[in-house]
C-alpha positions as CSV (number, residue, x, y, z in Angstrom):
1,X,10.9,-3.7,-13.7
2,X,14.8,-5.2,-13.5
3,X,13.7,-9.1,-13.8
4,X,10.8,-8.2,-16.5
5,X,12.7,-6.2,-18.6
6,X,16.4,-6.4,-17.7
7,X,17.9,-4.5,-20.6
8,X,15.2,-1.6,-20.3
9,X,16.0,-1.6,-16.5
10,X,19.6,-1.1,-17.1
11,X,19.0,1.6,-19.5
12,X,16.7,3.6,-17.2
13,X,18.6,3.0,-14.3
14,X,22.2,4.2,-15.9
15,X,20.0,7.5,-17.0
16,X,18.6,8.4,-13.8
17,X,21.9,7.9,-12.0
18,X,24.8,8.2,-15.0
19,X,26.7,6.1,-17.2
20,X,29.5,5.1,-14.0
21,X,26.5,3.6,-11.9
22,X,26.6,-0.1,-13.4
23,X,24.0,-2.1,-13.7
24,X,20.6,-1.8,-11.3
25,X,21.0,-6.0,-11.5
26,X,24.3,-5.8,-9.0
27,X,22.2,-3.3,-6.8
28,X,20.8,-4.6,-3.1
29,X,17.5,-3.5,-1.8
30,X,17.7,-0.7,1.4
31,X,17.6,-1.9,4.5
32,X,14.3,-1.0,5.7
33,X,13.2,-0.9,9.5
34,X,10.3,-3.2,10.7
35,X,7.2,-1.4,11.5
36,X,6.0,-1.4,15.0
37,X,3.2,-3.2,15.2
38,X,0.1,-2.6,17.7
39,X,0.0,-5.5,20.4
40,X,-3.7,-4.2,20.2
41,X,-3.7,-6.0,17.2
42,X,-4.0,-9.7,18.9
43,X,-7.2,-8.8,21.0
44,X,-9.1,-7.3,17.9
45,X,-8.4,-10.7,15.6
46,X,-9.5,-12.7,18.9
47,X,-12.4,-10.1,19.2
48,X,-13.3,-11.5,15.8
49,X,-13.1,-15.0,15.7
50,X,-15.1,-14.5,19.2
51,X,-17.7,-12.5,17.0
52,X,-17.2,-14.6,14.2
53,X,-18.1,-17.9,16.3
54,X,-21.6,-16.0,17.8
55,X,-22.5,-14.9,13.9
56,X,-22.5,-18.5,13.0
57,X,-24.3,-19.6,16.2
58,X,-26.8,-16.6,15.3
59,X,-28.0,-18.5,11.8
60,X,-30.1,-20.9,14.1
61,X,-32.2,-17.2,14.9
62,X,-32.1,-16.5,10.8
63,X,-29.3,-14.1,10.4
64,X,-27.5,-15.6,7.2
65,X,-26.5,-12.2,6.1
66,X,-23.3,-11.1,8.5
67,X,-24.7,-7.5,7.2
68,X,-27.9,-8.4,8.5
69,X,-26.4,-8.3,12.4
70,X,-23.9,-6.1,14.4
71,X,-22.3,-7.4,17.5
72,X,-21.7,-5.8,21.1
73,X,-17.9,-6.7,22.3
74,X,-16.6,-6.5,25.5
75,X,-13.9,-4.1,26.1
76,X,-13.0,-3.5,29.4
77,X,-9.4,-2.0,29.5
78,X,-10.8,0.1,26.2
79,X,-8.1,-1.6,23.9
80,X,-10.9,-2.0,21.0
81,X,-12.1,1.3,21.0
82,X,-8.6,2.1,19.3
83,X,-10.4,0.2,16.5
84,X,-13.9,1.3,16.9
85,X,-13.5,3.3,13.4
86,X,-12.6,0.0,12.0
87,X,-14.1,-3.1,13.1
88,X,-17.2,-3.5,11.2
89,X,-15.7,-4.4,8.4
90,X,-12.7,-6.8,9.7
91,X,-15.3,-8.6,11.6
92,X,-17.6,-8.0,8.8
93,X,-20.6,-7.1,10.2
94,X,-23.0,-3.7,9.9
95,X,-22.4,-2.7,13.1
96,X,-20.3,-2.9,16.0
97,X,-21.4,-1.7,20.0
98,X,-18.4,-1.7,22.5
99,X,-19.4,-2.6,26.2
100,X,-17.3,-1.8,29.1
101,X,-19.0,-4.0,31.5
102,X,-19.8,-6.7,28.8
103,X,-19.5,-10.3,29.7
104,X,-19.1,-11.7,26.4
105,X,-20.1,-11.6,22.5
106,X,-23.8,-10.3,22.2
107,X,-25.5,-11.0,17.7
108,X,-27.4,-8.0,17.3
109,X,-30.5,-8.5,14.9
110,X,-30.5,-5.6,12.4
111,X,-33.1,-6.9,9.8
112,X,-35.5,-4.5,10.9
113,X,-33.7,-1.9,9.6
114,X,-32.9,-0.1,6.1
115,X,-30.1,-1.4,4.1
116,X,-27.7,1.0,2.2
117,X,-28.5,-0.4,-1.6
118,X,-24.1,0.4,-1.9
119,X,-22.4,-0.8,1.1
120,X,-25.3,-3.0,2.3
121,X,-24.7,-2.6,5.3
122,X,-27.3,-1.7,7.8
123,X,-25.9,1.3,9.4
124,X,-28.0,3.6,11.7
125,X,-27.1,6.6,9.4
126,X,-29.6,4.9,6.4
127,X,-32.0,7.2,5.0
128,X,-33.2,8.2,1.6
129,X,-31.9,10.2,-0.3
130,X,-32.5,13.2,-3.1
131,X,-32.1,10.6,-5.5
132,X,-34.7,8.4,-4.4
133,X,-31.7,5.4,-3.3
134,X,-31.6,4.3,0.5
135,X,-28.0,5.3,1.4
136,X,-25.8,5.7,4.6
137,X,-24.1,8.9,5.3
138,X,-20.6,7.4,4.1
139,X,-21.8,6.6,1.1
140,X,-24.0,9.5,0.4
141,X,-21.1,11.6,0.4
142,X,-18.8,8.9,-1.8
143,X,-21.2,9.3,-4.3
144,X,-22.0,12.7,-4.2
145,X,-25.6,12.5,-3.3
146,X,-27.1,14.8,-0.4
């Protein structure tokens, strides 16, 4: 709020900390620690340029839709199944299957099967629903639908 409104900024600032503080423009910002970052971090961005290269290979088969596939990653030391919960969508597929003993990046087809009409994404939970929509678990309960 200080560079927006500077004169507002001093007024608020001098209220919440008295008269004596000055002005909030000659403050400094905390010194804040770095977060640690996961070295994990580097194999799941190569993990998806990896997947991100066999997706646009997979067009030539018909997938246009990244939502249309999933994708099987190797992961032999387990480092991506830190990120299991989270991978579909930074690669940005529907779907992804770690492999233990996998070689390299295997497209999985998926057009075969339902599509949730709010994610659209073509996750194995996809059924219909009370309300007649086709909807994944997820987001069945974000919506409040059974």
């Amino acid at each position: 709020m200080a560079p927006i409104l500077p004169h507002t900024a001093d007024e608020a600032f001098r209220a919440l900390h008295g008269e004596g503080a000055g002005s909030v423009h000659l403050r400094t910002f905390p010194e804040v620690a770095a977060p640690a970052s996961d070295a994990g971090w580097e194999r799941v961005l190569a993990a998806r340029e990896g997947a991100r290269k066999a997706l646009e290979d997979a067009k030539a088969q018909g997938i246009e839709n990244r939502l249309d596939a999933g994708v099987a990653l190797p992961d032999a030391d387990g480092t991506l199944a830190r990120f299991a919960a989270d991978l579909d969508d930074v690669i940005g597929v529907s779907r992804v299957r770690l492999d233990r003993d996998g070689d390299g990046v295997e497209v999985i087809d998926l057009r075969g099967e339902p599509r949730c009409e709010r994610s659209w994404k073509r996750d194995a939970t996809v059924r219909l629903r009370g309300d007649g929509g086709w909807l994944s678990d997820r987001d069945a309960a974000a919506v409040g639908v059974a």
